[in-house]
OpenMM code with the backbone's topology and positions (N, CA, C; nanometers):
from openmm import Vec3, app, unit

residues = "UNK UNK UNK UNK UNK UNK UNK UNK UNK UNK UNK UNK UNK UNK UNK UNK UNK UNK UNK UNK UNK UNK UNK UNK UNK UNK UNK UNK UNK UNK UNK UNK UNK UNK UNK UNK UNK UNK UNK UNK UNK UNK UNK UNK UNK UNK UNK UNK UNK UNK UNK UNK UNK UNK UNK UNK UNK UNK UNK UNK UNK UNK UNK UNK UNK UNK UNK UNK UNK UNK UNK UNK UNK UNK UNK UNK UNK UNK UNK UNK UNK UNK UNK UNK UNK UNK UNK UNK UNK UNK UNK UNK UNK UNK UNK".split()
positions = [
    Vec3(27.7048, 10.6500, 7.0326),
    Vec3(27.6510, 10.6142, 7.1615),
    Vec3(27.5215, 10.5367, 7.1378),
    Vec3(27.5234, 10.4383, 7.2260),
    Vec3(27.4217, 10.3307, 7.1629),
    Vec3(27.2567, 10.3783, 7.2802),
    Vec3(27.1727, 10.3860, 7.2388),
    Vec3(27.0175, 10.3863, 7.3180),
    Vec3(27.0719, 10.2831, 7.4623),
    Vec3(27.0142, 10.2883, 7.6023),
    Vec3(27.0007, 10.2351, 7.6770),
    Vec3(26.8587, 10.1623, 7.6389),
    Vec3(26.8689, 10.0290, 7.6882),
    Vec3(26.7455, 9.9472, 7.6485),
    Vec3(26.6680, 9.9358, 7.7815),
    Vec3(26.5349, 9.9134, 7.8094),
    Vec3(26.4716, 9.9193, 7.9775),
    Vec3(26.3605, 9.7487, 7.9337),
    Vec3(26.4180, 9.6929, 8.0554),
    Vec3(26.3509, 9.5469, 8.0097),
    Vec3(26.1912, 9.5735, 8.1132),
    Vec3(26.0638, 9.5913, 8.0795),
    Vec3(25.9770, 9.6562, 8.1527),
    Vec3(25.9544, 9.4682, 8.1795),
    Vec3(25.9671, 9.3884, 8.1166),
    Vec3(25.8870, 9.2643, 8.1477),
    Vec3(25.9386, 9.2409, 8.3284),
    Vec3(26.0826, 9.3005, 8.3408),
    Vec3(26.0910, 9.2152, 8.4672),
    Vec3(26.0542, 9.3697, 8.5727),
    Vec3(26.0726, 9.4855, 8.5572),
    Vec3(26.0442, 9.5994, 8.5857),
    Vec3(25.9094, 9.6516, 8.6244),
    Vec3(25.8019, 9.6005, 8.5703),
    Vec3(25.6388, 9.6100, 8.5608),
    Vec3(25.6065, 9.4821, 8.5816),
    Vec3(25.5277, 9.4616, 8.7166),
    Vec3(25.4153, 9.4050, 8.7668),
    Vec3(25.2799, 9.4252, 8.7274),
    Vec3(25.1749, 9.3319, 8.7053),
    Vec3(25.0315, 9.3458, 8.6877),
    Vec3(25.0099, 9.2988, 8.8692),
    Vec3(24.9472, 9.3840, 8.9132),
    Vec3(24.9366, 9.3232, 9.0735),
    Vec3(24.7306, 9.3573, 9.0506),
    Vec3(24.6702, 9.2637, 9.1463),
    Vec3(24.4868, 9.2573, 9.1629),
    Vec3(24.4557, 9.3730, 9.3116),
    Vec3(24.3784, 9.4836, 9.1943),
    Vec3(24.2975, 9.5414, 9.2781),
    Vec3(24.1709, 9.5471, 9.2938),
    Vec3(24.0791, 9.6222, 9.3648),
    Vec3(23.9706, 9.6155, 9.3907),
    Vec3(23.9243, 9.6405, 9.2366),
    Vec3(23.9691, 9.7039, 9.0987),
    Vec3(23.9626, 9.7528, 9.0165),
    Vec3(23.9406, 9.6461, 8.9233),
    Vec3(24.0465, 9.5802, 8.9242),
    Vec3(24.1003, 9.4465, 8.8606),
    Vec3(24.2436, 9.4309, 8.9019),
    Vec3(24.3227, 9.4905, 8.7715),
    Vec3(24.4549, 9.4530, 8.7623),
    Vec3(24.5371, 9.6172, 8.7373),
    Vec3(24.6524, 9.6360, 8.8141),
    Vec3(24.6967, 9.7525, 8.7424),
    Vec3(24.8802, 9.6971, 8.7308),
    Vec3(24.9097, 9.7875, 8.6746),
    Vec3(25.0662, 9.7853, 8.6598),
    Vec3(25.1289, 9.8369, 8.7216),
    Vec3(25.2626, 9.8167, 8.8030),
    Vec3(25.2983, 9.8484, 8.9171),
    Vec3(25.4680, 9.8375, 8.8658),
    Vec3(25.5339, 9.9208, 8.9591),
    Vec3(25.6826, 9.9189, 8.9597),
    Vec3(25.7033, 9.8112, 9.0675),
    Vec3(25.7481, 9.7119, 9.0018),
    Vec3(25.8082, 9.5961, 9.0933),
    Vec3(25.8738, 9.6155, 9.2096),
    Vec3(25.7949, 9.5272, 9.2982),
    Vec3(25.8874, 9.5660, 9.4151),
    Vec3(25.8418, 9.6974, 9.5019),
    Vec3(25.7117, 9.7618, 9.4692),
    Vec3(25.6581, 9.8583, 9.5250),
    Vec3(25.5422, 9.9072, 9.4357),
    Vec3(25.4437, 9.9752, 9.5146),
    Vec3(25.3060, 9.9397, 9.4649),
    Vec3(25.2826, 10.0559, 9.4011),
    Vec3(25.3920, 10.1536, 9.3533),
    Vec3(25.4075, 10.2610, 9.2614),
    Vec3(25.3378, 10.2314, 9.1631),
    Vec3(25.2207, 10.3071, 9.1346),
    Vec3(25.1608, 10.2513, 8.9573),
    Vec3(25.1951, 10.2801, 8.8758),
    Vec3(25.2039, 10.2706, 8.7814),
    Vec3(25.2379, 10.3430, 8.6176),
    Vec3(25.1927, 10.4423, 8.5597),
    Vec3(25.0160, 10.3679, 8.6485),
    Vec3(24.9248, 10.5337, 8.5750),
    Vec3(25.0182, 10.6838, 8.6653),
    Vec3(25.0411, 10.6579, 8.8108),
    Vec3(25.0608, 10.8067, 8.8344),
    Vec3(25.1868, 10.8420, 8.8249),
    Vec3(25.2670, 10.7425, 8.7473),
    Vec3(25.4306, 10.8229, 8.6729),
    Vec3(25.3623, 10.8739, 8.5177),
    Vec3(25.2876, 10.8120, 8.4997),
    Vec3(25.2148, 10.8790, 8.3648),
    Vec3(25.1203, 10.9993, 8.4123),
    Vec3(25.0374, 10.9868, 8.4930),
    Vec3(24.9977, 11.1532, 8.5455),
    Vec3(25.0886, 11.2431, 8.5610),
    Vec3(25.2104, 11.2344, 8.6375),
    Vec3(25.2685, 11.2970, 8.6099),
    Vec3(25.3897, 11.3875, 8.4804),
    Vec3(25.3870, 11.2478, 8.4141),
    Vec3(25.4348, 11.2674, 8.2991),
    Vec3(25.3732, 11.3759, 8.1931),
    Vec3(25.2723, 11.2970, 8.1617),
    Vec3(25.1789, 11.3812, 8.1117),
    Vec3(25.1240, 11.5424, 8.1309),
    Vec3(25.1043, 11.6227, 8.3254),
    Vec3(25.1493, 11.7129, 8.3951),
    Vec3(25.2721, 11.7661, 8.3181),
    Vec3(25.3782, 11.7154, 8.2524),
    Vec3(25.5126, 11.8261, 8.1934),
    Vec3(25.6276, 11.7564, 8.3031),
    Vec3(25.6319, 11.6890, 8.4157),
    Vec3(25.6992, 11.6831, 8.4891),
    Vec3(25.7977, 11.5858, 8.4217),
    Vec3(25.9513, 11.6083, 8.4224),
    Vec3(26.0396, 11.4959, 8.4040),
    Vec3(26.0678, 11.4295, 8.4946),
    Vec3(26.1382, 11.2501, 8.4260),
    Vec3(26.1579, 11.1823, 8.5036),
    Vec3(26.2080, 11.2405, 8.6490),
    Vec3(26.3432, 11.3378, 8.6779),
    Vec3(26.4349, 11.3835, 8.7286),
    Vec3(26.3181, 11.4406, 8.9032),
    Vec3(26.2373, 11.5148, 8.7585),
    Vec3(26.0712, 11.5395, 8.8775),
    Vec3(26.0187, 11.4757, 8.9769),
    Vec3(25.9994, 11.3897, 8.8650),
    Vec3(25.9166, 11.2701, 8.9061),
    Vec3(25.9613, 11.1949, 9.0680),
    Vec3(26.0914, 11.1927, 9.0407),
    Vec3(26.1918, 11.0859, 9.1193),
    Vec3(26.2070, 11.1606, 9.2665),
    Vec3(26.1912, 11.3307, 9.2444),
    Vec3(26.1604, 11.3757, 9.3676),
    Vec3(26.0230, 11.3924, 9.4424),
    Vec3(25.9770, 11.3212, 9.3821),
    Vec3(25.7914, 11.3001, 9.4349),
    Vec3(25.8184, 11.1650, 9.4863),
    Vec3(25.8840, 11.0822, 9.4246),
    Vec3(25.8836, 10.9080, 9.5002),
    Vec3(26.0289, 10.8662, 9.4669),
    Vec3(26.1143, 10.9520, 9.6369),
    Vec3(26.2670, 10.9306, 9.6316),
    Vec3(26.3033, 10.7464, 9.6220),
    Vec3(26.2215, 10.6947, 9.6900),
    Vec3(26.2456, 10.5644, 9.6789),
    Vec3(26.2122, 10.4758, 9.5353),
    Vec3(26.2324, 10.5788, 9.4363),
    Vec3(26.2329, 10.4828, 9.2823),
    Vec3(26.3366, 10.5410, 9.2075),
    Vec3(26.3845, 10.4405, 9.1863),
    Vec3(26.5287, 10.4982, 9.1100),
    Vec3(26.5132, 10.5284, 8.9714),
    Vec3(26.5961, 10.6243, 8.8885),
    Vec3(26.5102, 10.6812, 8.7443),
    Vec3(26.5314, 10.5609, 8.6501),
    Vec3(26.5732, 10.4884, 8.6639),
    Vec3(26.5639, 10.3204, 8.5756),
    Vec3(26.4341, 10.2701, 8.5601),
    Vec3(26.3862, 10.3054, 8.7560),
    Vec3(26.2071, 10.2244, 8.7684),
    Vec3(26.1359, 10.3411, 8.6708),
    Vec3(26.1417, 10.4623, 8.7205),
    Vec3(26.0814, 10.5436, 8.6315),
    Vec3(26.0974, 10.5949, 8.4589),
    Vec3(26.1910, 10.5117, 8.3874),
    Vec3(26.1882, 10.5190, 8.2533),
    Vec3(26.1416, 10.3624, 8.2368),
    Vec3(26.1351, 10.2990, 8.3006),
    Vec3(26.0911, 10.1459, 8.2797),
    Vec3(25.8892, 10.1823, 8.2912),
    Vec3(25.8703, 10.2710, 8.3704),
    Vec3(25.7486, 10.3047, 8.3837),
    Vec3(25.6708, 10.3372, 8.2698),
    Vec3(25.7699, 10.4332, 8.2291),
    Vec3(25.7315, 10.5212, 8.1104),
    Vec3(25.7155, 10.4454, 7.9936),
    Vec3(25.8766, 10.4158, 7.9980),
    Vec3(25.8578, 10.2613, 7.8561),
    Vec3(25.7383, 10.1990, 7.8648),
    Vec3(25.6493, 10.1400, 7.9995),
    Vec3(25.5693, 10.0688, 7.9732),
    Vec3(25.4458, 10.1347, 7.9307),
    Vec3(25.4711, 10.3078, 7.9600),
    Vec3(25.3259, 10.3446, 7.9571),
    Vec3(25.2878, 10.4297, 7.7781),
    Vec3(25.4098, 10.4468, 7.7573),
    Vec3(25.4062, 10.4583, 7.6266),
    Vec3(25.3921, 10.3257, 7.4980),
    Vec3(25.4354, 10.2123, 7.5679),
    Vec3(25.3731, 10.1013, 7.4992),
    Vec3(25.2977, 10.0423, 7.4888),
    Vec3(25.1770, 10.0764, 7.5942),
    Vec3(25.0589, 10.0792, 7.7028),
    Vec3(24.9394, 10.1801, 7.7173),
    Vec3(24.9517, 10.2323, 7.5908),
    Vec3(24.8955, 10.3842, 7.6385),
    Vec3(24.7801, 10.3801, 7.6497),
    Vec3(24.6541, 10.3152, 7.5458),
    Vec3(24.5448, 10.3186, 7.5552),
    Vec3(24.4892, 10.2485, 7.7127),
    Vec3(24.5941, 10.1418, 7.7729),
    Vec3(24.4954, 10.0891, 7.8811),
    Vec3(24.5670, 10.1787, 8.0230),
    Vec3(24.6855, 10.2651, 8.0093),
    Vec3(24.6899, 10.3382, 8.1084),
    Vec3(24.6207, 10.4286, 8.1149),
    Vec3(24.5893, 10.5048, 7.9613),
    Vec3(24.4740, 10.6175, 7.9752),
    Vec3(24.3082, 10.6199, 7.9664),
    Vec3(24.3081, 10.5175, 7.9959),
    Vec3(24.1728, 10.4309, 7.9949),
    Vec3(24.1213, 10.4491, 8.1371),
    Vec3(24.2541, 10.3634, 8.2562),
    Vec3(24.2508, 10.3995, 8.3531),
    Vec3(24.2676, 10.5197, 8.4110),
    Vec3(24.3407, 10.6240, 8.3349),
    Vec3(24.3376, 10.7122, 8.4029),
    Vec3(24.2200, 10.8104, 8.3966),
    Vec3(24.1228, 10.8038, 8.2758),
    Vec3(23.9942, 10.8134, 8.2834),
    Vec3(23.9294, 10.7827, 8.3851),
    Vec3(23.9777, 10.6658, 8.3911),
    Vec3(23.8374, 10.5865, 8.5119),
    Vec3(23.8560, 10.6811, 8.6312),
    Vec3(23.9677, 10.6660, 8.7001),
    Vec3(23.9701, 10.8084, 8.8186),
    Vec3(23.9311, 10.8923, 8.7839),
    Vec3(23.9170, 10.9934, 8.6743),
    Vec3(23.8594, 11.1139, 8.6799),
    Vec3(23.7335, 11.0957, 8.7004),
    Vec3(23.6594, 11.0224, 8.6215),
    Vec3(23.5335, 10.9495, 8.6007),
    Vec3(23.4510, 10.9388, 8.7546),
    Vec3(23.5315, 10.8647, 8.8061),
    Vec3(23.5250, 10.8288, 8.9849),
    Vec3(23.5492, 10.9826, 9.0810),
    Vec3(23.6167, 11.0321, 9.0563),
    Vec3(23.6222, 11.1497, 9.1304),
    Vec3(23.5292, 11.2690, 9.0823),
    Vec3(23.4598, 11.2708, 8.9479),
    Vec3(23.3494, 11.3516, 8.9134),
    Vec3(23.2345, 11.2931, 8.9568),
    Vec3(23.1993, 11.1658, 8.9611),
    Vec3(23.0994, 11.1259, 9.0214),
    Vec3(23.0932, 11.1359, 9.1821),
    Vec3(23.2204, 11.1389, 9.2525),
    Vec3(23.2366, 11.1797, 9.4410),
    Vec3(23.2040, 11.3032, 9.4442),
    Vec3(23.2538, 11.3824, 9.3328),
    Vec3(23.2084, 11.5402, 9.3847),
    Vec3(23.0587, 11.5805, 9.3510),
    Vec3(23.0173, 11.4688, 9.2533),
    Vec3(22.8735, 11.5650, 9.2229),
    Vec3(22.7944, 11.4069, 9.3097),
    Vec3(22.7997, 11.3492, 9.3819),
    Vec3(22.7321, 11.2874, 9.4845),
    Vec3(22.7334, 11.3804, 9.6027),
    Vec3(22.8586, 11.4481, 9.6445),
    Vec3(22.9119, 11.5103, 9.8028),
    Vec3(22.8215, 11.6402, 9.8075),
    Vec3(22.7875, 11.7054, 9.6193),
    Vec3(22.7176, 11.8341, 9.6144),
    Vec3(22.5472, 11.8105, 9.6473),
    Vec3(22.5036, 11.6637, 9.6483),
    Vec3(22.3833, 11.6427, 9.6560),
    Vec3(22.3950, 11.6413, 9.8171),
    Vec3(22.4640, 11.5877, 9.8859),
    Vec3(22.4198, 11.5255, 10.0059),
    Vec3(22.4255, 11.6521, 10.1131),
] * unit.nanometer
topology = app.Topology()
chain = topology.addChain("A")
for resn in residues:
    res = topology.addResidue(resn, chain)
    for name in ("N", "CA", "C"):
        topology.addAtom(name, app.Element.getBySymbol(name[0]), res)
């Protein structure tokens, strides 16, 4: 039985955010980082797909493919949110 192959070039979008640039499931503004949050969480694709019924598990191993080939700048970003949300909570504790 031969590997299924996942072509991420046509599958993954770079779309411009307020951020810069993130990677996106084509065709919907699903990011990569939060199939990789979740990934990462323990959750399988199968999981995954019942959190965002509207992506079929093709988009979500095309995700993955990209984020495992991708890893340092998805987990870079996914730093940056934590980063951003430790700095909202210890601003919200001052005010």
């Amino acid at each position: 039985m031969s590997a299924a192959t996942v072509d991420t070039a046509t599958m993954i979008h770079k779309i411009k955010c307020a951020t810069g640039e993130r990677a996106c499931i084509a065709g919907t503004a699903t990011s990569v980082k939060c199939i990789a949050k979740w990934h990462n969480a323990g959750e399988t694709p199968e999981d995954i797909q019942t959190k965002y019924p509207h992506l079929s598990l093709e988009q979500i191993h095309s995700a993955l493919t990209y984020y495992h080939d991708h890893r340092d700048e998805i987990n870079q970003a996914i730093e940056q949110d934590r980063a951003a949300g430790r700095k909202l909570a210890v601003k919200g504790r001052v005010a």
